[in-house]
Backbone bond lengths (Angstrom), bond angles and torsions (degrees), N, CA, C in turn:
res aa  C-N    CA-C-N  psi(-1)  N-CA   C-N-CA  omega(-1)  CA-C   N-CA-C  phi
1 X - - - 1.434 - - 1.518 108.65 -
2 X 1.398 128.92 153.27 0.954 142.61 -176.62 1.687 142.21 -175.72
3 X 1.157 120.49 133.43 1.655 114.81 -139.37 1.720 78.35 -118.10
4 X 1.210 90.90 147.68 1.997 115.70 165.12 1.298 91.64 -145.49
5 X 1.501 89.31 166.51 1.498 116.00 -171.40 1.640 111.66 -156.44
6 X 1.528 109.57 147.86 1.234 108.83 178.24 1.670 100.84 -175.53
7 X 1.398 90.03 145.98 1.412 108.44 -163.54 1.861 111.85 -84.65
8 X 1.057 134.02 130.70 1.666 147.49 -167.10 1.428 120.55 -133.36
9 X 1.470 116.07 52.14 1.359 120.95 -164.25 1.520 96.64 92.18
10 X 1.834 102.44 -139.87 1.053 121.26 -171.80 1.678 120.93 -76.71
11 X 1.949 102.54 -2.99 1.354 106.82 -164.03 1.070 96.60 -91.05
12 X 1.793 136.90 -177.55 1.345 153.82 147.26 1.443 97.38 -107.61
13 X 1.583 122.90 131.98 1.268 119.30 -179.58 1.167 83.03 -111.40
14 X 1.405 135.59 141.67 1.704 137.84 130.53 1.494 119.39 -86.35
15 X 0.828 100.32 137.65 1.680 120.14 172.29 1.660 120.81 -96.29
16 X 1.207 129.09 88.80 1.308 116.12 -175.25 1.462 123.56 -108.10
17 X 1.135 105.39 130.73 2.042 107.10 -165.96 1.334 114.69 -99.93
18 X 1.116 130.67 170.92 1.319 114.49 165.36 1.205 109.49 94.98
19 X 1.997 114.50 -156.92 1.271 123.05 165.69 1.424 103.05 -127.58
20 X 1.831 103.17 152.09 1.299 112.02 154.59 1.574 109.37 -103.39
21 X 1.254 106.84 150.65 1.607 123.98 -145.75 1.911 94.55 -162.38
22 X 1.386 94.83 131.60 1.663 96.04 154.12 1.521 130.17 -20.09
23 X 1.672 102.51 -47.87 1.213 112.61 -171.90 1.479 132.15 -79.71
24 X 1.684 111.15 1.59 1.071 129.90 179.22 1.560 113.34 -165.45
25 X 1.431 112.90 21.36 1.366 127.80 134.89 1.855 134.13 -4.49
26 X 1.905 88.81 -75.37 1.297 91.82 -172.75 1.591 100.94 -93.84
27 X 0.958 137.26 9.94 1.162 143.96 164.40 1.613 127.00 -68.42
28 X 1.723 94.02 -44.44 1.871 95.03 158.61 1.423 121.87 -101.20
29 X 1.728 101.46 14.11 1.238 99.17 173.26 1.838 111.09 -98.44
30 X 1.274 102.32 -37.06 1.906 105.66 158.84 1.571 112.60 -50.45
31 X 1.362 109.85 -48.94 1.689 112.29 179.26 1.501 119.41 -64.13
32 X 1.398 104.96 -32.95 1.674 96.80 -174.22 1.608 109.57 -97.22
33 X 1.405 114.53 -18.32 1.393 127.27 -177.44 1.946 118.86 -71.35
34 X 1.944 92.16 -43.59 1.307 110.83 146.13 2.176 128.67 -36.26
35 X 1.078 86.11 -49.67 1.501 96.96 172.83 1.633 123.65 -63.18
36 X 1.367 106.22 -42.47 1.341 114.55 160.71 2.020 133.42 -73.00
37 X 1.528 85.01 -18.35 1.635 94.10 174.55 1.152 113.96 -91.03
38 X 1.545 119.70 -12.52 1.606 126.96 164.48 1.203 110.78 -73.68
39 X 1.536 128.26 -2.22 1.482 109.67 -164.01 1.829 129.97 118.33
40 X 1.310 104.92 -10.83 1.042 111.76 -164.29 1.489 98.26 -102.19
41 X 1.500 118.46 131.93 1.400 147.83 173.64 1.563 113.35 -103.38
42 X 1.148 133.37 -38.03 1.548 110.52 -174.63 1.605 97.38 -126.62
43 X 1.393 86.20 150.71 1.652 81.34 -166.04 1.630 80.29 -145.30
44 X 1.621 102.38 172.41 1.645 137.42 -176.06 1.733 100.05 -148.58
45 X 1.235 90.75 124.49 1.790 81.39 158.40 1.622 90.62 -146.85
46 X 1.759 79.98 122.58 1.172 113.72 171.14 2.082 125.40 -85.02
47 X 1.887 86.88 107.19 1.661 80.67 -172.88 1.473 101.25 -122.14
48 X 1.433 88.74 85.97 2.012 102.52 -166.91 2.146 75.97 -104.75
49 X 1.407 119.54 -28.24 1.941 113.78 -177.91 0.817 110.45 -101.27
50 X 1.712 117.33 14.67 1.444 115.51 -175.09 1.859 119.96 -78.74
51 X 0.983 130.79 102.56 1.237 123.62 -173.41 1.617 118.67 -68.63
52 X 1.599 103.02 -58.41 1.444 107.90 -170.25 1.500 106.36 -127.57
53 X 1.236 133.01 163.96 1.565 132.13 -175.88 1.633 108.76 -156.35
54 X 1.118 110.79 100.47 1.379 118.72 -163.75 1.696 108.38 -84.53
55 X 1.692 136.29 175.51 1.699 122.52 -168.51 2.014 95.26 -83.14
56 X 1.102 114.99 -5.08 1.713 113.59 175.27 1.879 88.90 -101.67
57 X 1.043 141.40 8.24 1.701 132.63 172.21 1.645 82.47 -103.56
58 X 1.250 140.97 -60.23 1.487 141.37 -169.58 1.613 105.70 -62.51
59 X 0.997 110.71 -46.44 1.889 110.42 170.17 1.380 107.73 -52.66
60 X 1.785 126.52 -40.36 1.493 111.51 177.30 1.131 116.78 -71.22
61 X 1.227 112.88 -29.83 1.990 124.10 -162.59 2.155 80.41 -78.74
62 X 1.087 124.27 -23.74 1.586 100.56 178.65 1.123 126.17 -117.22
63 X 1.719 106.04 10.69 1.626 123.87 154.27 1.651 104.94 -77.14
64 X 1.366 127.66 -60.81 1.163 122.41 -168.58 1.547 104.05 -76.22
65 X 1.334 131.92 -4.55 1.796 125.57 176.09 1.956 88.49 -88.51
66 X 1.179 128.34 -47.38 1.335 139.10 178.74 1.511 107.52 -45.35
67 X 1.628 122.64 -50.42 1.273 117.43 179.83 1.492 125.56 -77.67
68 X 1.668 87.23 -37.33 1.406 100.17 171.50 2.062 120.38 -49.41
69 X 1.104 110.54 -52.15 1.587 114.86 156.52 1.189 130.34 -49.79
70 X 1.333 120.68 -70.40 1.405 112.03 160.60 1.631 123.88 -32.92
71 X 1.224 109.19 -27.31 1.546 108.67 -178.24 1.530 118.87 -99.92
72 X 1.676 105.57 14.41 1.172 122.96 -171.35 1.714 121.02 64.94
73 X 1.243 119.36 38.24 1.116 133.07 -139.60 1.965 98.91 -137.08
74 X 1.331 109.12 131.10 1.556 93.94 162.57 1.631 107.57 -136.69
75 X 1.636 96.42 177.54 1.863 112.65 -152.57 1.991 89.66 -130.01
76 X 1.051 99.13 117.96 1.282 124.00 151.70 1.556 124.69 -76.68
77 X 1.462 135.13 109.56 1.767 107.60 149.18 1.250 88.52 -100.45
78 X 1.625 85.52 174.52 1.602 129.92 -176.25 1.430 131.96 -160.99
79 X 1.472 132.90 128.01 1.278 124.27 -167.33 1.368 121.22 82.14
80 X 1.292 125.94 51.51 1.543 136.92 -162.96 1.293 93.59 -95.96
81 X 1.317 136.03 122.59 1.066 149.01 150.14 1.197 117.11 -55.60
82 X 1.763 136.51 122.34 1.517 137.89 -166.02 1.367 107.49 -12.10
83 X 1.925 101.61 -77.02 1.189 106.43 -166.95 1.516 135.58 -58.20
84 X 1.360 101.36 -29.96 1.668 103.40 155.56 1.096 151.73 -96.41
85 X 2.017 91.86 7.32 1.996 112.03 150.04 1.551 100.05 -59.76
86 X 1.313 114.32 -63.05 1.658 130.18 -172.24 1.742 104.32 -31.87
87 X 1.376 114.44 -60.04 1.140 117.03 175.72 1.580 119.09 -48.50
88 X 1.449 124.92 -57.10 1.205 139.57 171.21 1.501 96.99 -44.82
89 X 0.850 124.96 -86.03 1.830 155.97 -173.76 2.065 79.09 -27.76
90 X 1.163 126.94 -89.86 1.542 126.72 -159.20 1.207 77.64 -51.89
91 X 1.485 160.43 -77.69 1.584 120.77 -96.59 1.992 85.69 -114.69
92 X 1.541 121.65 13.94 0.740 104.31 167.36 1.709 110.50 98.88
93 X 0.911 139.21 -25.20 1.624 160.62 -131.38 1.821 92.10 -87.24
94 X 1.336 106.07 -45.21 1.760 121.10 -162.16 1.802 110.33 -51.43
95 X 2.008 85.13 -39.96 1.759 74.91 169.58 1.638 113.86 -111.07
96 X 1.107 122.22 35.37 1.497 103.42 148.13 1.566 114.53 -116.40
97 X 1.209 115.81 -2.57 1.471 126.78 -170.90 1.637 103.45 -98.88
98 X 1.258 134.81 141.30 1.729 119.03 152.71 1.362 116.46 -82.17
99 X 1.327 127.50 106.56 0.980 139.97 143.87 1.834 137.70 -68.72
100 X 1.268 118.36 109.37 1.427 123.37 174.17 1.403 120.18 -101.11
101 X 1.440 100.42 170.99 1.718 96.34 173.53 1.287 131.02 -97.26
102 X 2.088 115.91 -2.17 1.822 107.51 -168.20 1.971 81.68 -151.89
103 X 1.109 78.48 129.28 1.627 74.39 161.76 0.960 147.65 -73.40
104 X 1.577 119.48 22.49 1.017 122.39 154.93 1.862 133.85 -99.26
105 X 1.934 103.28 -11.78 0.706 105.85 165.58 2.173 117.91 -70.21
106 X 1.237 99.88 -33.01 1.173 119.25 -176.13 1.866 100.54 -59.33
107 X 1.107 130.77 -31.40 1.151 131.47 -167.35 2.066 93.06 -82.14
108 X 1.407 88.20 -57.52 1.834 89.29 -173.70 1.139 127.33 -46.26
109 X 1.971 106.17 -31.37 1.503 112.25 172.34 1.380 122.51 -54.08
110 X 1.766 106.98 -34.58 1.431 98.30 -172.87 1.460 107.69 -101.03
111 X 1.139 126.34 10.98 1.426 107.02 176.09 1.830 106.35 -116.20
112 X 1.514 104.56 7.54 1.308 90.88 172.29 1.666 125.92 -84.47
């Protein structure tokens, strides 16, 4: 697993590859949570390398959408690969989260 980052205007896009898994869970949850305690309000995470997303990978994606609000702040994904729309899609996640399909629409949402 593995997180990048890069700045798009006012957004922070992350890029995350790999899988989130129990086993490295709180690991992108310190890393992406980190991002928001520096300051950062609009975010994208991009899971166009995302392979697998386990119900502790969906607990981070709604810790960091959770902080992100409270801090007046909102979270875009984008680029869901079938199997980890499917995941989103069963556990319900699709409608409280915004989900898009290209990352660039995902970028326009938040800076408009």
């Amino acid at each position: 697993m593995s997180l990048s980052s890069e700045k798009v205007g006012d957004v922070l896009v992350v890029s995350v590859a790999g899988q989130i898994n129990s086993a490295n869970a709180a690991e992108v949850e310190s890393g992406l949570l980190a991002y928001v305690q520096q300051g950062e309000r609009l975010c994208v995470l991009d899971f166009g390398k995302l392979e697998y997303i386990s119900s502790a990978g969906l607990r981070v994606v709604l810790m960091l959408a959770k902080n992100l609000k409270q801090q007046s702040g909102k979270l875009v994904l984008c680029t869901l690969q079938p199997q980890v729309h499917e995941v989103f899609d069963i556990s319900g996640f699709l409608s409280i989260l915004t989900v898009v399909d290209e990352r660039q629409a995902a970028i326009s949402q938040l800076s408009a």
